[in-house]
C-alpha positions in Angstrom: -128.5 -61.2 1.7 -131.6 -59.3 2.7 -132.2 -56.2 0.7 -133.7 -53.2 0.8 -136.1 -51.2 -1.6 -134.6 -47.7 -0.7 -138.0 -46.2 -1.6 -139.8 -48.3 1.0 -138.8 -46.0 3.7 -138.0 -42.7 1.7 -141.7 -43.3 0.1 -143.3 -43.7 3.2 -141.8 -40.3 5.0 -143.1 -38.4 1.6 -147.2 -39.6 2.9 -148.6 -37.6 4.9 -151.7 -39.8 4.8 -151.1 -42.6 6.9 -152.0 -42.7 10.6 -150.2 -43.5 13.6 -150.9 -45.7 16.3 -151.2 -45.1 20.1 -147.1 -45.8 20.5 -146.7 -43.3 17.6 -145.1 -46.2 15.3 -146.3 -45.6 11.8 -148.6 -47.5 10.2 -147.9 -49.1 6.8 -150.1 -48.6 3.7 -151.5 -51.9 2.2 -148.7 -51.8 -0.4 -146.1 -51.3 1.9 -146.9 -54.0 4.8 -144.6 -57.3 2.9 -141.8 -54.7 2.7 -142.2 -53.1 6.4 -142.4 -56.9 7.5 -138.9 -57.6 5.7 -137.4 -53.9 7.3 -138.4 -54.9 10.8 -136.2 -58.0 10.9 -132.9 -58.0 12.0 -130.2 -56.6 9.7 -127.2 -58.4 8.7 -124.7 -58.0 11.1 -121.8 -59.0 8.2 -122.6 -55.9 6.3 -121.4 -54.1 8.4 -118.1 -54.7 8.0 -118.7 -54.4 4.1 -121.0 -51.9 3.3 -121.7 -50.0 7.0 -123.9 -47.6 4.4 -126.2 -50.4 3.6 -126.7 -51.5 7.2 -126.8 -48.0 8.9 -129.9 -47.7 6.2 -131.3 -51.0 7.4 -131.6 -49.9 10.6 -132.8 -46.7 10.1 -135.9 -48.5 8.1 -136.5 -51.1 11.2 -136.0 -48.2 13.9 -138.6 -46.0 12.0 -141.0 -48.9 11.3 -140.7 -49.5 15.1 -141.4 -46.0 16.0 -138.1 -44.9 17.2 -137.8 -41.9 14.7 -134.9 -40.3 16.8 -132.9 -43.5 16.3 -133.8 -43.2 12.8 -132.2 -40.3 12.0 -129.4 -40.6 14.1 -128.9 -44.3 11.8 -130.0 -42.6 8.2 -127.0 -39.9 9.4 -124.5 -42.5 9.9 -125.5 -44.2 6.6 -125.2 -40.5 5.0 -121.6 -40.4 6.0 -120.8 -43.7 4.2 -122.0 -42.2 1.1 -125.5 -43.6 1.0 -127.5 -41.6 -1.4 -130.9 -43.7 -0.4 -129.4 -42.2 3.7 -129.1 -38.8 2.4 -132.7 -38.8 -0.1 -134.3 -39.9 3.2 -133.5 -37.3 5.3 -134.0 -34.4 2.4 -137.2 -35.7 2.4 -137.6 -35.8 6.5 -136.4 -32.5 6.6 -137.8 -30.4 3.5 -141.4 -31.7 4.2 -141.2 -31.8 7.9 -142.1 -35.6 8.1 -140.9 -37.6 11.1 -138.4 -34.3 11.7 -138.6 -30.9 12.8 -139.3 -29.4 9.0 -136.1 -27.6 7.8 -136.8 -27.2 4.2 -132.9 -25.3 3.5 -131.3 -28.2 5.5 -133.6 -30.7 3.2 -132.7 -29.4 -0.1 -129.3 -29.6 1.0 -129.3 -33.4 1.8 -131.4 -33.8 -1.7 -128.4 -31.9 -3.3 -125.8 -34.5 -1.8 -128.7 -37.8 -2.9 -128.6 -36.2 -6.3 -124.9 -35.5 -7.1 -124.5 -38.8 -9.4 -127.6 -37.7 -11.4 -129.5 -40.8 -10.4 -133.3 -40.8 -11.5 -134.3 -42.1 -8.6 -133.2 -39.1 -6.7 -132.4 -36.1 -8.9 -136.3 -35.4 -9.9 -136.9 -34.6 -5.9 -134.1 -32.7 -5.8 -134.6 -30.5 -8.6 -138.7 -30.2 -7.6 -137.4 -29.6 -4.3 -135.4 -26.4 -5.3 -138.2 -25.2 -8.1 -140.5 -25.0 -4.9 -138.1 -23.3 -2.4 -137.9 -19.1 -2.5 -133.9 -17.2 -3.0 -133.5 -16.9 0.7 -134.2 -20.9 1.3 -131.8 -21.5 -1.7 -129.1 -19.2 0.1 -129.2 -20.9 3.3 -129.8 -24.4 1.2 -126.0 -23.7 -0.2 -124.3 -22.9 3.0 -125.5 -25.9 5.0 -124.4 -28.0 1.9 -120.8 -26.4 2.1 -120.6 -27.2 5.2 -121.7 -30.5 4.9 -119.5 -31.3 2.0 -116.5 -32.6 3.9 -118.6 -35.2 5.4 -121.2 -36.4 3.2 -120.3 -35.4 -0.3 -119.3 -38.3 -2.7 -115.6 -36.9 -2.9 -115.2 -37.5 1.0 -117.8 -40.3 1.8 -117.2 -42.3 -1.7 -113.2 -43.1 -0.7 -114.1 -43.4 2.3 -116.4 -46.4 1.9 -114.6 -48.1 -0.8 -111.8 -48.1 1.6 -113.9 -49.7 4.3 -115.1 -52.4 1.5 -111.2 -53.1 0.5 -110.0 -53.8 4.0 -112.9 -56.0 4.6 -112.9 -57.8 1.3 -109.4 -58.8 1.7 -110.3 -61.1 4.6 -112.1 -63.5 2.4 -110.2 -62.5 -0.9 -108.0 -65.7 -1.0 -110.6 -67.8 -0.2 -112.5 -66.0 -3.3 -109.5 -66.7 -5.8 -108.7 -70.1 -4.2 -111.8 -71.7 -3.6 -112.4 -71.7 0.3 -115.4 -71.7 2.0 -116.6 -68.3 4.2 -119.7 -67.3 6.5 -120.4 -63.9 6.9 -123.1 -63.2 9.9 -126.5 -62.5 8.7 -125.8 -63.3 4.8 -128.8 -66.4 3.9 -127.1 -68.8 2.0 -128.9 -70.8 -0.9 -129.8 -74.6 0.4 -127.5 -76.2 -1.5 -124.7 -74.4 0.6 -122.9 -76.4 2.7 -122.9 -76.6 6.8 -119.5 -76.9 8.7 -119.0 -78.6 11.9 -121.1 -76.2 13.9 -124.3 -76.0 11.7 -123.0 -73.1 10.0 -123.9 -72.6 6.3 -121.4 -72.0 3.8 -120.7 -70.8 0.6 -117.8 -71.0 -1.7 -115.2 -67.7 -1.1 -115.7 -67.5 -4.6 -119.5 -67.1 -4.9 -119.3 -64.7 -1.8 -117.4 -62.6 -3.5 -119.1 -62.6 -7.0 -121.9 -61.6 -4.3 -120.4 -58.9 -2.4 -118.4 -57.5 -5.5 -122.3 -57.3 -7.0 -123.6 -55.6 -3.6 -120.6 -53.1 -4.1 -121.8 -52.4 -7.7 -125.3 -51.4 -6.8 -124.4 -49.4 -3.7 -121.7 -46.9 -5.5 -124.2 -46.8 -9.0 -123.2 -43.8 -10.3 -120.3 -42.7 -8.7 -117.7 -41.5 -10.1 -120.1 -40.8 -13.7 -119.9 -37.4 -13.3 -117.0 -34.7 -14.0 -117.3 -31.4 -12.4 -115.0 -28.5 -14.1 -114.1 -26.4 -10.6 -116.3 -26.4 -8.4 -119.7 -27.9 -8.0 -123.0 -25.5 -7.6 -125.5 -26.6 -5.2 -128.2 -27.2 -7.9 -127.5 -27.0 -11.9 -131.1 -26.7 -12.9 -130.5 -25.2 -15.9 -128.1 -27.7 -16.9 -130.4 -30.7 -15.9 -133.4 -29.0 -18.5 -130.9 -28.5 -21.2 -129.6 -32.2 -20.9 -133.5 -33.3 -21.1 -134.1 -31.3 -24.0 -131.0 -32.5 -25.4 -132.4 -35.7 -25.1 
């Protein structure tokens, strides 16, 4: 299955230093040009089914690599509402430093507030620079866009939501998982020792597709669910993230 390195795009809207060519599509830096290569090829169309999070976020990476920023956003947004915390890191970033988006730095901290509310590493240390580096009145307007966007985005909302979507969709192949059928999903590369069937098709055991998707599943909802809020949650516990640090 082709995966994505959720920093490969999030990275690349954080530089301001690379240049853009004459049809405004961005320009990779040497580092990044294998990766962009991978993000501009098509996205597996099974996903979607599975984990629409996962391939929302694909597309957003090839539309911006292709220089379709609009389409983008509009992609990373429907990601976002499948509880995709690499979707919604992406657009705090977009937003908060103005990259590839009309800069919105409340709105920003906002969507870095929803990427950060599993306390992933990956994504809390923006957030919380993010909110040391924005002024009271920012912070105000911060926590009512992120109230607002709650019943959408937030983990408690999106996190059912796309489990739900997984179940119904894992079903389909679920017997031949436990009873050792044979299953193509569109888009997923099977190894070469996989089988064809009559129509050149490669296959793949029910049961090793759905070691793979129940793996998939894993990664995407890392850290959900870790975390116990008493009432309910502020926008940014600060304090409590430097006190847990120091604890450690």
């Amino acid at each position: 299955m082709k995966t994505l390195s959720v920093l490969t795009l999030a990275a690349a809207l954080a530089v301001s230093a690379f240049a853009s060519q004459a049809a405004d599509r961005p320009v990779p830096l040497p580092d990044q040009e294998k990766k962009v290569a991978d993000s501009l090829q098509p996205c597996p169309g099974g996903l979607e089914r599975f984990l629409p999070g996962e391939y929302y976020f694909c597309a957003a990476a090839r539309d911006f690599w292709s220089g379709h920023e609009g389409l983008a956003r509009e992609n990373l947004k429907d990601a976002a509402r499948w509880a995709s915390k690499p979707a919604q890191y992406a657009l705090g970033v977009m937003y908060f430093n103005g990259d590839h988006a009309q800069k919105n730095r409340p709105l920003g901290l906002a969507w870095l507030a929803l990427a950060a509310e599993r306390h992933d590493p990956a994504y809390e240390p923006g957030f919380v620079s993010a909110y040391q580096h924005a002024t009271p009145e920012e912070i105000a307007q911060a926590n009512a866009y992120w109230q607002d966007m709650k019943p959408v985005y937030a983990d408690a909302v999106a996190g059912p939501r796309a489990e739900r979507q997984f179940d119904r969709a894992y079903k389909e192949i679920e017997w031949a998982a436990n009873f050792g059928g044979s299953v193509f999903i569109d888009g997923v590369f099977m190894p070469t020792s996989a089988m064809a069937s009559a129509d050149n098709l490669p296959l793949q055991s029910g049961f090793s597709v759905g070691r793979m998707l129940q793996s998939q599943k894993a990664m995407y909802f890392y850290g959900y669910e870790s975390h116990v809020f008493v009432g309910d949650a502020v926008l940014v516990p600060v304090s409590q993230v430097d006190t847990r640090k120091r604890d450690e």
